[in-house]
N, C-alpha and C positions, 0 to 999 in steps of 0.2 A: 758610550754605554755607562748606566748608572754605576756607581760602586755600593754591590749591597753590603759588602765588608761591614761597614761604618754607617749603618742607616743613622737618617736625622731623628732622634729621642724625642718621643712625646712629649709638647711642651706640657700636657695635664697631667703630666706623670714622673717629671722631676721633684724633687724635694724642694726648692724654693715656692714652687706652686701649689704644692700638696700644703704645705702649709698655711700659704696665704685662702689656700678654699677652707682649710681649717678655721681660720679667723671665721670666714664665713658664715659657716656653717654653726661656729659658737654664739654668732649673733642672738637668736630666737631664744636659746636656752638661757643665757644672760640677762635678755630684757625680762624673758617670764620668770627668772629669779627675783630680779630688781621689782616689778610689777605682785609680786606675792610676796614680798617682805623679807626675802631670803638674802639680807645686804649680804652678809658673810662671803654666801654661795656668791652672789654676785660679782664682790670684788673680787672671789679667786679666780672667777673665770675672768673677769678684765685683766686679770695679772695674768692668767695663762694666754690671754688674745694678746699682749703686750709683746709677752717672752719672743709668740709666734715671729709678729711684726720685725722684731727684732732680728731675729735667726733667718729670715728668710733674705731678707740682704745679703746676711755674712755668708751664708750658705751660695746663694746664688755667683757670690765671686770666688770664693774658695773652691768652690765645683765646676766653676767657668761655665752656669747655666744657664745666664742671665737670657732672657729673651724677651719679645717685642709683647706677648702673651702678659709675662710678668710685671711689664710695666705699665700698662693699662690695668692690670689685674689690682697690684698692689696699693693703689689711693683708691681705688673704687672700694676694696672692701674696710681701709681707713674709714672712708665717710661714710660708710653702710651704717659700723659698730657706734662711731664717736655721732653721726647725727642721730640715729634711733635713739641713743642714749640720751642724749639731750632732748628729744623730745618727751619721751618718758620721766625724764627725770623731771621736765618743766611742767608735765602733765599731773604730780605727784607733789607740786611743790615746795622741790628740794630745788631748784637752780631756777632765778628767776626771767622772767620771758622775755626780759631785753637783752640776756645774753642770749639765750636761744635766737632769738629775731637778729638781732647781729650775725650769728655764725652761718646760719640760713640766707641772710640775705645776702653776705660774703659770697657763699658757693653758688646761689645764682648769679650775682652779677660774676663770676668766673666764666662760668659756663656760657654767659651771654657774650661777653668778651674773645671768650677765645673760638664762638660761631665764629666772631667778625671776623678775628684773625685769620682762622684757616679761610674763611671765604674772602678774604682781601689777599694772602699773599699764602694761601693752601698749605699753609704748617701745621703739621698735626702733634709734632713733639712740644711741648711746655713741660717744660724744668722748674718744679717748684726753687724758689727762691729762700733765704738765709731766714726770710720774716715765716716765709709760709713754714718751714720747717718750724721754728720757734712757735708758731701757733700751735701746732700741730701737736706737739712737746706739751704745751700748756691747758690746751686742751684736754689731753689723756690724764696728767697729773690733774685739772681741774675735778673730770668724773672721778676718779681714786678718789681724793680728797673728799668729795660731796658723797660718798658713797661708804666711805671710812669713819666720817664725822655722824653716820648713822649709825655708829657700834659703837663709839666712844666719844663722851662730851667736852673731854678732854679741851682747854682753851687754846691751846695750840696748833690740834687740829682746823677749829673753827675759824683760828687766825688763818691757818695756812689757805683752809678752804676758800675764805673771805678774797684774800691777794690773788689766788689764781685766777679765780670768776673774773678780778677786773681786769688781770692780765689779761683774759681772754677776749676781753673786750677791747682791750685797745689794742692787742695784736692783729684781731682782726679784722679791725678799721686798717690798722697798717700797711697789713700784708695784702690786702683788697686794694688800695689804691696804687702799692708797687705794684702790683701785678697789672693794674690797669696802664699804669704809667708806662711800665715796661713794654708792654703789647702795644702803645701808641707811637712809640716809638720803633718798634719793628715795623709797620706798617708805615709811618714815614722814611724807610730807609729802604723800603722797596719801592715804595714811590719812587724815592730818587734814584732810586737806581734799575727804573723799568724801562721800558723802551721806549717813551716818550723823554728820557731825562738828558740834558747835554752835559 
């Protein structure tokens, strides 16, 4: 007999997840700040979509609500906020199109990668890695930065902005090729270890 005592908690209704659909959901309203000129308004909400990103983790282990919802949830609305941005922002002028085309082409060949994966040895968990996180990091600080540098000319700024674009660019070639690397090597080690292996 089931126990209703203790029913299983809506995963769309924990606080780790209400947050990350916040991120979401502040997508639209950020871009059509950033897209109408409103940098100000814009960075505050990148800085509120950040906090979110942030809290939602700490929250999900502090509350023990961590679920299978949240972690499909949680990079999907990452690259929602961080790729729309980037394209807006390359659309606009402000970050030029070979980092865009870089970070773009990163997350398809991901996504092509990890088809094989799951269809060569049916993994569906991929654990961002030390690179992808540091991209990920550089990325967010890259749009602050381009987005900051539109309020203030300040030379500091335009240094700082200057360094992260290229971080961005070579973390993402990095992080792109461990991640391949890595997945190639999964898949050799199911090989060897399938039922044809002695």
């Amino acid at each position: 007999m089931a126990d209703v005592s203790n029913p299983r908690p809506n995963p769309f209704r924990t606080a780790p997840n209400l947050l990350t659909l916040l991120r979401i959901c502040l997508a639209p309203f950020l871009v059509a700040a950033v897209l109408d000129g409103h940098y100000g308004l814009g960075l505050g909400l990148f800085v509120v979509a950040g906090l979110t990103d942030a809290l939602d983790g700490t929250l999900a282990r502090l509350l023990k609500q961590r679920s299978m919802l949240g972690q499909y949830l949680d990079p999907v609305a990452d690259k929602l906020l961080l790729s729309t941005l980037f394209l807006v922002l390359t659309h606009m002028g402000l970050i030029p199109a070979r980092v865009t085309v870089l970070v773009f082409g990163r997350d398809v060949g991901i996504l092509v990668v990890a088809a094989i994966l799951y269809a060569a040895v049916g993994r569906r968990e991929f654990s961002p890695s030390i690179f992808g996180k540091a991209n990920t990091a550089v990325q967010v600080g890259a749009v602050a930065a381009v987005l900051l540098h539109q309020l203030t000319p300040a030379f500091w700024v335009a240094e700082i902005r200057t360094l992260l674009l290229d971080a961005t660019m070579v973390l993402t070639v990095v992080s792109g090729l461990h991640y391949a690397w890595t997945a190639s090597r999964r898949v050799g080690a199911q090989a060897a270890n399938g039922p044809g292996a002695r």
